[in-house]
C-alpha positions as CSV (number, residue, x, y, z in Angstrom):
1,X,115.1,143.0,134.7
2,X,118.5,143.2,132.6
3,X,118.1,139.2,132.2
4,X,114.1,139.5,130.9
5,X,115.3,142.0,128.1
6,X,118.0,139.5,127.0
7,X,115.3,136.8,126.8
8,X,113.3,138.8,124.5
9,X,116.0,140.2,122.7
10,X,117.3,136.8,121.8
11,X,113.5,135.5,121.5
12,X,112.7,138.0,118.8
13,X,116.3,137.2,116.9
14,X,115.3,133.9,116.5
15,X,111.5,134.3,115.5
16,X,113.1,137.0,112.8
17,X,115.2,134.7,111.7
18,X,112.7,131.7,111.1
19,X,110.4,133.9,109.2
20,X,112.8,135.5,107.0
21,X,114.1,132.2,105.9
22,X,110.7,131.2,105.6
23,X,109.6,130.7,101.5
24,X,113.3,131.0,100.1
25,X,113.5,126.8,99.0
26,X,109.8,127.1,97.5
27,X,109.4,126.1,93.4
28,X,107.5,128.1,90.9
29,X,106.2,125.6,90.5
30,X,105.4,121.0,91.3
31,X,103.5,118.3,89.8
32,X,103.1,115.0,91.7
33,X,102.0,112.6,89.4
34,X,102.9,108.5,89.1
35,X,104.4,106.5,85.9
36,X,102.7,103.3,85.2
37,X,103.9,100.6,82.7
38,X,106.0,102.9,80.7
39,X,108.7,101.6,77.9
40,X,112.1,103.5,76.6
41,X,110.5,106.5,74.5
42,X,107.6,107.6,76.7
43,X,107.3,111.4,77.6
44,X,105.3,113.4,80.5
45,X,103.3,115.7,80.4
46,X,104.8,119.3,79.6
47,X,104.6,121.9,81.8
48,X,105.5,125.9,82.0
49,X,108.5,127.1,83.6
50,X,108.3,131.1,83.7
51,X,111.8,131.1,85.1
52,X,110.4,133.3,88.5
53,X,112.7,132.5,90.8
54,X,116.2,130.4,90.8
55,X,114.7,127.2,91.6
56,X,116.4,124.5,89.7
57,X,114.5,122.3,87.8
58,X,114.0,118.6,89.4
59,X,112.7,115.4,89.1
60,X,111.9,112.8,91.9
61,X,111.0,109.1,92.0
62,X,110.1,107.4,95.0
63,X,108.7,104.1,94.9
64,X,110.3,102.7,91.8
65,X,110.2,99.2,90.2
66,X,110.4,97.3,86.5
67,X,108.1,94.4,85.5
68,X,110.9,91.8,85.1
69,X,112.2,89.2,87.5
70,X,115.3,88.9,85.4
71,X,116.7,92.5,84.9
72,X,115.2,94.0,88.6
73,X,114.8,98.5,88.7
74,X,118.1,100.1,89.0
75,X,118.3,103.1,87.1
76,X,116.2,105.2,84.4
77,X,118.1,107.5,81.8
78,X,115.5,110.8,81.5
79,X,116.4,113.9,79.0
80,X,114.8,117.5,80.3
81,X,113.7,118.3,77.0
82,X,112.7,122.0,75.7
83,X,109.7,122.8,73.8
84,X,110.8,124.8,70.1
85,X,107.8,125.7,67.7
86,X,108.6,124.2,64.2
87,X,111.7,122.3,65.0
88,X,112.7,119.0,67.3
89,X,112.9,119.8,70.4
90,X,116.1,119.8,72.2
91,X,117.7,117.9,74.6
92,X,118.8,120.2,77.8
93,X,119.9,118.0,79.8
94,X,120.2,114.0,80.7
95,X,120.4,112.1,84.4
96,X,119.8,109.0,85.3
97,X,117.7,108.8,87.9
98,X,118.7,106.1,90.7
99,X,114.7,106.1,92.2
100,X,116.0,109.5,94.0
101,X,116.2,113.2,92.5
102,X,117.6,114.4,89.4
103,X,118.3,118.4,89.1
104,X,118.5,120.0,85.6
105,X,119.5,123.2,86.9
106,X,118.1,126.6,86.7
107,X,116.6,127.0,83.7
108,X,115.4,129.6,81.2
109,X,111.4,130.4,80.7
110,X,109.4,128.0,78.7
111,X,107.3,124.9,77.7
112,X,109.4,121.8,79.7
113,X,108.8,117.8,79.6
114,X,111.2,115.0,80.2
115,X,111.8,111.7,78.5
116,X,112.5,108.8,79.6
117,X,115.5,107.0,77.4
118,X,116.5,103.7,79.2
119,X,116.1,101.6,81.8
120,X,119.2,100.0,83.4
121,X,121.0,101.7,80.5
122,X,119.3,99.6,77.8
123,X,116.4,101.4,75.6
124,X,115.4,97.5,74.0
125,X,113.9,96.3,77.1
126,X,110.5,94.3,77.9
127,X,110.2,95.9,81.0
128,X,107.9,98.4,82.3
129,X,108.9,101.0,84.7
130,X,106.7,101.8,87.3
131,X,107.0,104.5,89.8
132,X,104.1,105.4,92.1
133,X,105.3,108.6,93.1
134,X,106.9,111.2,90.7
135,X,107.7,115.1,91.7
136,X,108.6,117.5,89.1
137,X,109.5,120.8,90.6
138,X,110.3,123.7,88.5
């Protein structure tokens, strides 16, 4: 009998503990989208960040590739950028993303897009980045 309370003792531990940590990693909020034949200069869309929660801000590629035999995908340079009402907006933060997941950190409430700067670290470049599947988590 000592033994069967143990069990359950321990059982119900471990089903408290799996649904407590259940929900802590999710985003405010995700976008899947896809970039098709983009040059330097292009931007995404813009989304809104209400800063909810401590999730840091990310962007994922999967599936990447450029439009040149000569000068094959390696990396893109992207700038998190922040939107301001009458002025530029401002750069918040850079990566370069390796077709894998750049963070920009926690960051505070408002309108968000990202830019994409360079490809292979060159923004005077014929080819077109292509990435068929983009995740933008804020």
């Amino acid at each position: 009998m000592r033994l069967k309370h143990r069990a359950n003792a321990i059982a119900a531990g471990v089903l408290i503990s799996l649904t407590a940590g259940a929900g802590v990693a999710h985003a405010e909020g995700f976008k899947d989208t896809w970039i098709s034949g983009w040059l330097p200069g292009k931007e995404s869309s813009h989304w809104k960040d209400r800063n909810l929660d401590g999730t840091s801000t990310s962007i994922k590629f999967a599936k990447c590739s450029g439009t040149s035999d000569t000068n094959p995908f390696r990396y893109a340079g992207l700038q998190l950028k922040k939107e301001r009402s009458w002025s530029p907006d401002p750069v918040v933060a850079r990566d370069n993303n390796y077709c894998d997941t750049s963070y920009f950190g926690d960051r505070s409430a408002g309108g968000y897009y990202f830019n994409y700067t360079t490809y292979n670290g060159s923004n005077r470049v014929r080819s077109y980045l292509n990435v068929k599947d983009v995740t933008i988590r804020w």
